[in-house]
C-alpha positions in Angstrom: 16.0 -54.8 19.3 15.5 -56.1 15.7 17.7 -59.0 14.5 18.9 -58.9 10.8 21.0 -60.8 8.7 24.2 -59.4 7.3 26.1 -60.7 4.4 29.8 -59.6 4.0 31.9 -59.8 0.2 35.1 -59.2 -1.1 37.7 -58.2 1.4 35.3 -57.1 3.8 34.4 -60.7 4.4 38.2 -61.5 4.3 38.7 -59.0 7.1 35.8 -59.7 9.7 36.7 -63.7 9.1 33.4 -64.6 8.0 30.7 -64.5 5.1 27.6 -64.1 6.8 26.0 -63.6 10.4 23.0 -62.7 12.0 22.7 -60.2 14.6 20.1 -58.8 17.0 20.5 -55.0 16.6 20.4 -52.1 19.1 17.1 -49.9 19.4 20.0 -47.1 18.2 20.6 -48.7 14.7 18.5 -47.3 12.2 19.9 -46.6 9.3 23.1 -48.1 7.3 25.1 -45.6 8.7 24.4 -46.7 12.3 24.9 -49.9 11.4 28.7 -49.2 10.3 29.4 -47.3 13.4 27.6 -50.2 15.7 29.2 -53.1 14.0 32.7 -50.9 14.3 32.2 -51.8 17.8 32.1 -55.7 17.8 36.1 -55.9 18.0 39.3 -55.4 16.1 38.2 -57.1 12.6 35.6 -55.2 12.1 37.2 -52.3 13.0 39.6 -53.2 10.0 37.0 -54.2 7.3 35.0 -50.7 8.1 37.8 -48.6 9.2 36.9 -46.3 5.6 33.3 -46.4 6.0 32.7 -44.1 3.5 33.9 -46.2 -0.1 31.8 -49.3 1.9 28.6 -50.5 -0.7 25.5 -51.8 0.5 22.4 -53.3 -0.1 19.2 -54.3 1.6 17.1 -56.9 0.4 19.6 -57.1 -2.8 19.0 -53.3 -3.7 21.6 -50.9 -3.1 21.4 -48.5 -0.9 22.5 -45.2 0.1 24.0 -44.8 3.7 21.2 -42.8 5.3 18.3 -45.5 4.6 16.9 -46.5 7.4 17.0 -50.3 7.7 13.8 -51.3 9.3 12.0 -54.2 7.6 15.5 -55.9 5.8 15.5 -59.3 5.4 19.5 -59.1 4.7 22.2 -56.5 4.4 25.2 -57.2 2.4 28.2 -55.0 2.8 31.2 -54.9 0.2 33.6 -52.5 -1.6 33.7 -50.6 -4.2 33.8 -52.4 -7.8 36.5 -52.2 -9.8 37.2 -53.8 -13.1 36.7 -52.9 -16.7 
């Protein structure tokens, strides 16, 4: 089990409730992806904030990331939207 810190923006955050957590992490989770489908599991408002996986951004360590990188060694994870603006 590896424990990681997770930062949440935008309407993501708005959704799960909170900015920032830290969890200890299934042997199972090792890659973004995994994390999504794990964190999916922790009740109704996550479900919500991650219900479109797929257009969610991310970043380890404050780089971003594609979905299939593993996640072993992050200090943080930050999940948010897409951008928008001009």
């Amino acid at each position: 089990m590896s424990t990681v810190n997770l930062v949440y923006f935008s309407w993501v955050r708005e959704r799960i409730g909170k900015g920032e957590e830290t969890l200890d992490l299934p042997a199972g989770v090792v890659t973004i992806a995994d994390l999504l489908q794990h964190l999916k599991t922790l009740g109704e408002e996550y479900e919500a904030a991650l219900e479109h996986e797929n257009v969610i951004r991310a970043a380890i360590n404050q780089e971003y990331v594609d979905h299939k990188e593993p996640i072993a060694g992050a200090r943080e994870i930050a999940l948010f939207p897409p951008m928008t603006g001009g």
